[in-house]
C-alpha positions, 0 to 999 in steps of 0.5 A: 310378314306381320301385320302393320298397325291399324295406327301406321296404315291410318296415318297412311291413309290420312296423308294421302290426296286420293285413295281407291278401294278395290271390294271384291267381284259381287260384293256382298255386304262386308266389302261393300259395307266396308268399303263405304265406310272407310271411304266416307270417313276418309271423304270427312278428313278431306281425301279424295275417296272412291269404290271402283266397281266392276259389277252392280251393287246387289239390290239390297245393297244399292241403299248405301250407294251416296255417290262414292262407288264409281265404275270409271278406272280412269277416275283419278287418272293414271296413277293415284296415291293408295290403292286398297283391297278390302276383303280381298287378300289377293288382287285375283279377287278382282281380276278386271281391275287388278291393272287399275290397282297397280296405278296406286304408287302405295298399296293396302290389303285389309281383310279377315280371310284366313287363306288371305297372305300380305302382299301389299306394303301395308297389311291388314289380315286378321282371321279372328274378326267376324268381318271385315267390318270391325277391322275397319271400325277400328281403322275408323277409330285410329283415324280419329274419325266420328262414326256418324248415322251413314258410316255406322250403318255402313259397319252394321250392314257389312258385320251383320251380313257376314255372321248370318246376323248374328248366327254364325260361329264367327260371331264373338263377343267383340261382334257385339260390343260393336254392334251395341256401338254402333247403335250410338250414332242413332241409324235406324237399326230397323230400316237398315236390316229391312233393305238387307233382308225383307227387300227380295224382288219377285224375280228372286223368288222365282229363281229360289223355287227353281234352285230348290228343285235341283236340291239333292241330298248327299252323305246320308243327309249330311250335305245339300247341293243346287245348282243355277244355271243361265238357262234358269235365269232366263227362264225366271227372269233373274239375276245372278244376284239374286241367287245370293244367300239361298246356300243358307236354305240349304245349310239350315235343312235339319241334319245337314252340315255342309251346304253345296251351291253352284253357279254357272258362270262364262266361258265353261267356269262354275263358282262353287260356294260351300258353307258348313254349319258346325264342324267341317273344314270346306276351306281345305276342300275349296283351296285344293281347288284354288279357291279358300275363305272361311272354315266355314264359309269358302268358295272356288271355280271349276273349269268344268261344264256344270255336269261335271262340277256335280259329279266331281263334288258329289264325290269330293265334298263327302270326304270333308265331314 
């Protein structure tokens, strides 16, 4: 199935009274960043726009909270016009809400996860942007919308935290154009890349100190692995959002190309996050596990105690480089 346009899903959009976004479980700063943009160029056009949530804004998103994220599934009631998943390309990516968004009489997915296929009415996949992000930029722009100071930061938190501030392979010359746009609307570049990435609790620190001591290195150096475990949290004081990016310590060690991390989860699961620096495919590896993503940036869950987890990447992730 082909994508629809930007153009037919903005007139969609535009003429409905209420529209639900869906981000992720955990959104990171795309899917949140996303979502707030959308939903305040939509709130600007006169419909009805909420971002239901079903966990806490990371702490260093909580500044592009202005009202519209709610955890109430009942916020529009039983049924609704426009249901979307925004950097989700599959309802499994929110499974408490997945009921809450089969109310929506339409549904919508945009995304940029290659591993993503349409399964909504309208669909919006493109692998080749850096974000998704600048899908919704574009979307923004065939609504007709201005990009004010809150929705260009918005757009800037979600392209900046998904290409490692600019320091991933993802990042293409449309990423700048984008950025360079966006400095248009006169947010303050300074203060939003301070909340993002100078804005870490002590509790963070803490946790960063014990995960680094499980660090072990792989394949001759080519691969890092931690893990976190609840145990650890407890011990520390920490969150498991505050666990959120130190994979990127791991894949900036010298020699390594694969980074490993892994999160003790309920009920006996592990999340496993894998990112690679410069030529390993960790997509194939993590959807042979009903995970997927990036080429560069995949994740998936084991259903395995977290010994077991270690021993089993220990001897898969090798077999990717």
């Amino acid at each position: 199935m082909a994508n629809d346009t930007l153009k037919k899903i903005g007139e969609v959009l535009l003429r409905a009274e209420n529209v639900l976004l869906f981000p992720h479980t955990n959104a990171d700063g795309d899917a949140a960043g996303s979502c707030q943009a959308l939903a305040l160029a939509l709130e600007s056009k006169g419909v009805k726009c909420r971002i239901l949530m079903e966990d806490k804004l990371a702490a260093n998103l909580q500044f592009l909270d202005s009202g519209l994220f709610t955890w109430d599934n009942d916020i529009f009631g039983k049924e609704f016009d426009i249901a979307i998943a925004v950097d989700s390309g599959e309802v499994s990516r929110f499974p408490k809400r997945e009921e809450v968004f089969h109310r929506g009489r339409t549904a919508v997915c945009i995304d940029h996860h290659p591993t993503s296929k349409p399964f909504a009415d309208y669909n919006y996949i493109d692998p080749e942007a850096a974000a998704t992000g600048e899908i919704i930029f574009d979307l923004i722009g065939e609504m007709g919308v201005k990009v004010d100071e809150k929705i260009a930061q918005a757009l800037f938190t979600a392209i900046t935290t998904d290409c490692g501030n600019f320091q991933y392979s993802n990042t293409t010359k449309r990423t700048f154009e984008i950025a360079a746009a966006l400095t248009d609307s006169g947010f303050s570049l300074s203060e939003t890349s301070n909340a993002i990435y100078q804005n870490n609790p002590v509790e963070r620190i803490k946790i960063e100190t014990r995960i680094l001591e499980t660090m072990e290195m792989i394949a001759g150096g080519k691969v890092a692995m931690a893990y976190v475990t609840k145990d650890m949290l407890a011990e520390t004081g920490a969150l498991m959002e505050h666990t959120e990016g130190l994979i990127n310590i791991l894949r900036g060690i010298a020699g390594v190309e694969v980074a490993v991390f892994l999160k003790e989860g309920d009920e006996g699961k592990v999340k496993v996050s894998m990112r690679s620096k410069s030529y390993a495919n960790v997509s194939e590896l993590c959807s042979s596990h009903g995970g997927g993503g990036h080429v560069r940036a995949s994740g998936c869950t084991l259903e395995m105690p977290m010994g077991e987890a270690l021993s089993l990447m220990r001897k898969e992730v090798p077999g990717v480089l």
